[in-house]
C-alpha positions in Angstrom: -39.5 -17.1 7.1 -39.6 -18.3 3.5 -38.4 -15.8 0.9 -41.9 -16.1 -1.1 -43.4 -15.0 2.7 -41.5 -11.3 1.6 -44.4 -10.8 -1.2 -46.2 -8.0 1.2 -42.9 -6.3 1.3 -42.0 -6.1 -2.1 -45.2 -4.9 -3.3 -44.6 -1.7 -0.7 -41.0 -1.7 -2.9 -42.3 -1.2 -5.9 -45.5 0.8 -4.9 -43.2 3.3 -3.3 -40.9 3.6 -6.4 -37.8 5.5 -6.0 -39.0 6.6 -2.2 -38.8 3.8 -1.2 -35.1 2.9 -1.2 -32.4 0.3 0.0 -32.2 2.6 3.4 -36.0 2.6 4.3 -36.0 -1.7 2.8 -33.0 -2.3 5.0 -35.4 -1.0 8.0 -38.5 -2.3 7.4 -40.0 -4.7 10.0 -40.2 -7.4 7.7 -36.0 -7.8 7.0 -34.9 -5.9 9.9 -35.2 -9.1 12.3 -32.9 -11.1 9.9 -30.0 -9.2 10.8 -28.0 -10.1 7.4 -25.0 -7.6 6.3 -25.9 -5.2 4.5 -24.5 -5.9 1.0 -25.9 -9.9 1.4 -29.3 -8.2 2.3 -29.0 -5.5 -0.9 -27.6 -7.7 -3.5 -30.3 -11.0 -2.6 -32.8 -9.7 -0.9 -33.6 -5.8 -2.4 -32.0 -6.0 -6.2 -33.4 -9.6 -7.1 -36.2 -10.6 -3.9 -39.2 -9.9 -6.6 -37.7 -11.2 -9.6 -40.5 -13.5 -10.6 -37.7 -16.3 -11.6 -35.8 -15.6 -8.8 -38.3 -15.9 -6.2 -39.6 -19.2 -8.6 -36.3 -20.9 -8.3 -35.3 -19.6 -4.3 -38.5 -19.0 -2.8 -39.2 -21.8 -0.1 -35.1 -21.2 1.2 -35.4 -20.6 4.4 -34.1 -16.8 5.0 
């Protein structure tokens, strides 16, 4: 999985606004499987995963 393949999940993100925080992101099917610690998977993958820059410069790592 590609961090550009996360797209789908960070449009739920941002559609669900401030109900849609860090504990239901850290759950969701598509990061769940990756089994990162949580402050690796908060500070890359929920505070900058849809930066457009961000995902410009680190989207085809392999997560």
């Amino acid at each position: 999985m590609k961090l550009k393949d996360l797209g789908p999940l960070m449009a739920r993100r941002r559609a669900g606004g401030l109900s849609y925080g860090y504990d239901r992101f850290r759950v969701d099917p598509a990061v769940a499987p990756l089994q990162w610690p949580d402050d690796v998977l908060e500070q890359f993958l929920y505070d900058f995963g849809d930066d457009d820059h961000f995902v410009t410069d680190y989207g085809s790592i392999d997560l």
